[in-house]
C-alpha positions in Angstrom: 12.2 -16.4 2.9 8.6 -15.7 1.5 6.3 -17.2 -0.4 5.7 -14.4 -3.7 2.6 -15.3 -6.5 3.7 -14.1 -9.7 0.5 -13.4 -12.1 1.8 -13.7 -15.5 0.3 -14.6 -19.1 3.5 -14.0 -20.7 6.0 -17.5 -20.5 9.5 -16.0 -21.0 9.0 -13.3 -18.1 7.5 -16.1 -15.6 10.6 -18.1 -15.9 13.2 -15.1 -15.7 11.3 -13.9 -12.6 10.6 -17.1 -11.0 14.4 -18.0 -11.3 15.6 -14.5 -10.3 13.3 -14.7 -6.9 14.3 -18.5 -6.5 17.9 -17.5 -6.4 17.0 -15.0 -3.6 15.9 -17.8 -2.0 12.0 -17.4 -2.1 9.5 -20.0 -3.5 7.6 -19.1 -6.4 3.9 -20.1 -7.3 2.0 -18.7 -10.8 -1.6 -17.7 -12.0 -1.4 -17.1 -16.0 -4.7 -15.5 -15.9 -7.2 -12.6 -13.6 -9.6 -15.9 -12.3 -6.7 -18.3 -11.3 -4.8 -15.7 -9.5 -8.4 -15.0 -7.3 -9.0 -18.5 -7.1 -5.7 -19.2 -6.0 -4.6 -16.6 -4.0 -6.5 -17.5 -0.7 -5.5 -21.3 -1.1 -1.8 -20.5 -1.4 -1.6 -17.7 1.4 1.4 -15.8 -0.6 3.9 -13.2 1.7 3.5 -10.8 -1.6 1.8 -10.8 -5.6 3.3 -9.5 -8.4 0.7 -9.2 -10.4 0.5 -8.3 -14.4 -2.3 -5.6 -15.1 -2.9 -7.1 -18.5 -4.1 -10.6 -18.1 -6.8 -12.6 -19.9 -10.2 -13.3 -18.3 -10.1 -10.2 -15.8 -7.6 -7.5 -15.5 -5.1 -7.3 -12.6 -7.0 -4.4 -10.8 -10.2 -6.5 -10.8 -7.7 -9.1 -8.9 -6.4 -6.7 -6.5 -10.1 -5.8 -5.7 -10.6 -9.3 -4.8 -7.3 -9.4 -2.7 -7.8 -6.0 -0.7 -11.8 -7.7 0.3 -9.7 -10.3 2.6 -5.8 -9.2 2.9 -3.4 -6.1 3.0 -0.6 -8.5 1.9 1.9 -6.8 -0.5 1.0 -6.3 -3.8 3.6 -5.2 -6.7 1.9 -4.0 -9.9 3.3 -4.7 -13.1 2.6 -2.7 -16.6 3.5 -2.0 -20.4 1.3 1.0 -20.1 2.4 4.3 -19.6 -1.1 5.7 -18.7 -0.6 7.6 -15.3 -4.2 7.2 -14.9 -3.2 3.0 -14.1 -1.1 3.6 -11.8 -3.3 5.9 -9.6 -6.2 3.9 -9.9 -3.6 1.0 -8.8 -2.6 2.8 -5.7 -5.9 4.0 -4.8 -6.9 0.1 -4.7 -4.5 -0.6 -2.2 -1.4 -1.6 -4.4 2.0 -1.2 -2.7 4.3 -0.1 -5.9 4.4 -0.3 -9.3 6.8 -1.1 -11.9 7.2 -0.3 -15.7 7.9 -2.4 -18.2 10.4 -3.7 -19.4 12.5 -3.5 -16.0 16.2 -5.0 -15.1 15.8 -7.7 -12.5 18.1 -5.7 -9.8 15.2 -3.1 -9.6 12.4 -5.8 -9.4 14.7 -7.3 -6.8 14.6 -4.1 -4.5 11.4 -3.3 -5.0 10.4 -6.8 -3.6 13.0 -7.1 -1.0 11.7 -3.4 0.4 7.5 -4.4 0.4 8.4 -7.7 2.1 10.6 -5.6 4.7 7.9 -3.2 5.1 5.5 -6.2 5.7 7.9 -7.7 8.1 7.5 -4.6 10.7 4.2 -5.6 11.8 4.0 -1.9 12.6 4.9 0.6 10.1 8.6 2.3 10.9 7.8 5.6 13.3 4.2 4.6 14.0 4.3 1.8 16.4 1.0 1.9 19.0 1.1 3.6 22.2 -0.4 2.4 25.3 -3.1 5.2 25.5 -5.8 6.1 22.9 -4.9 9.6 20.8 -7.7 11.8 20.6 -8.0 15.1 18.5 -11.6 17.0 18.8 -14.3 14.2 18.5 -11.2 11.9 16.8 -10.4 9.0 19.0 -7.5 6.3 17.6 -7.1 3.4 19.8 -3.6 1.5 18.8 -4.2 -1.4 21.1 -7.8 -2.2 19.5 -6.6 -0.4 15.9 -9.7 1.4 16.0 -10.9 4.8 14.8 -13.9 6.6 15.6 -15.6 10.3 14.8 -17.8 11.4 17.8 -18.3 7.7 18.3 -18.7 6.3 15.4 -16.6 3.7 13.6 -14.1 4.6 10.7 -13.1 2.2 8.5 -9.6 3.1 7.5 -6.6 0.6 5.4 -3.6 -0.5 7.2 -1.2 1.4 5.9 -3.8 4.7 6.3 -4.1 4.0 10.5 -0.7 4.3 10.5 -0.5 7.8 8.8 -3.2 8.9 11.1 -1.6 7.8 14.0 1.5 9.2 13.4 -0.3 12.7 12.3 -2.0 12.6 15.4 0.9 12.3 17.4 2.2 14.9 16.2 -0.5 17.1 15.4 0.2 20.7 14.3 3.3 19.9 13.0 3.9 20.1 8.8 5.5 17.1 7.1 6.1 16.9 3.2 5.4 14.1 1.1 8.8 12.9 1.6 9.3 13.2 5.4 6.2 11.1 5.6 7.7 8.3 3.2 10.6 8.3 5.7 8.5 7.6 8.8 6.3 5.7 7.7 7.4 3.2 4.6 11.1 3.5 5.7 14.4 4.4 4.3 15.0 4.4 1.2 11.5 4.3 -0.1 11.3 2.2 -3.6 7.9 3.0 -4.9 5.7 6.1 -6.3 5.6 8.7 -3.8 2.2 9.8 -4.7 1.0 6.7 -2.3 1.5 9.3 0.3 -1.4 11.6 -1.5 -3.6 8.8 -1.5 -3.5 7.7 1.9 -3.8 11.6 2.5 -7.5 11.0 0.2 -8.3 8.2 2.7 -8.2 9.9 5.4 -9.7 13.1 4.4 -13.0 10.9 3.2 -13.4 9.6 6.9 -12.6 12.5 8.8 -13.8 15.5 6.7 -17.4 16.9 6.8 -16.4 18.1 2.8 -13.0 15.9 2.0 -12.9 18.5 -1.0 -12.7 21.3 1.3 -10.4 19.8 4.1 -10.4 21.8 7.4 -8.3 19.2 9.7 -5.8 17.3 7.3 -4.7 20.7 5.4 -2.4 20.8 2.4 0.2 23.9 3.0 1.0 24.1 -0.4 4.1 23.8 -1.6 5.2 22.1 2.1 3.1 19.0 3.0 0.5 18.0 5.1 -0.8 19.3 8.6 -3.3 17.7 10.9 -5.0 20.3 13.2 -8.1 19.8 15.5 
């Protein structure tokens, strides 16, 4: 099973965690604050973080910036606020879900069973690399070398972000909505805020687009989805 950090300050919610995720048959390590969960994270190598947004010393997005410099492992956000603002700025940092709360265990449960299945892939579900490059006008996406370029140049582009560009550019043209993408690409059923989907979608628009505000190859059809043209 995997190995989950769990960055806590609050006592009574690490041990109800650490035994519900123990009885799953996982092994359980803790940070109580934002500097020992950076410190420790690279020494303990988790498979997955929960990790608290309130914390004392440094906030949990300052420690998933200091994650996403070294690793794409899963990371589950956890919050008492109700601020959408948080949990966009969350996803936009590279966090995989986010949960409210107070939350029942059975939820916490699926949300960490489905980020550590995702994980497991390797590849995300519908997007796994083809022998030869893709190329869309001066886009060229190498799956063997994971590499992106724009009339030559490098890209720089997340994991999870290839993917959606890979997949778009396989089947270019083509209109998928939000949820169609969850499907391919995070699997089935999806536990998480679908609004990832719209942030990957920012990603990629910031690499590829001469005005990402003004997108003329990844369009938004509104009230459809999303179409990559060339």
């Amino acid at each position: 099973m995997a190995h989950v950090l769990f960055v806590e300050d609050e006592e009574n919610l690490r041990v109800a965690v650490g035994y519900t995720l123990r009885k799953d048959g996982h092994t359980v390590s803790f940070a109580t604050s934002g500097p020992e969960a950076i410190t420790s994270f690279p020494q303990l190598a988790p498979d997955l973080v929960l990790l608290d947004v309130m914390l004392p010393g440094c906030d949990g997005l300052a420690v998933l910036r200091a994650i996403r410099l070294t690793s794409s492992v899963p990371v589950i956000m956890l919050t008492a606020r109700a601020d959408e603002v948080d949990t966009v700025v969350g996803l936009e940092l590279g966090a995989d879900d986010y949960i409210a709360k107070p939350f029942r265990m059975r939820e916490l449960q699926a949300r960490v069973s489905a980020a550590l299945r995702r994980a497991s892939l390797g590849t995300l579900a519908g997007a796994e690399p083809r022998a030869a490059p893709l190329e869309l006008g001066d886009l060229r996406l190498d799956p063997s070398t994971h590499q992106v370029t724009r009339a030559g140049h490098p890209l720089r582009l997340k994991p999870r972000a290839f993917a959606l560009l890979s997949f778009l550019m396989q089947h270019r043209s083509q209109v998928f909505s939000r949820e169609q993408l969850l499907h391919q690409l995070w699997g089935d059923p999806f536990i998480g805020d679908p609004r990832t989907v719209d942030v990957h979608i920012r990603w990629i628009r910031e690499q590829i687009e001469d005005d990402p505000g003004q997108p003329r190859r990844l369009r938004t059809i509104r009230g459809v989805g999303y179409q990559l043209v060339e």
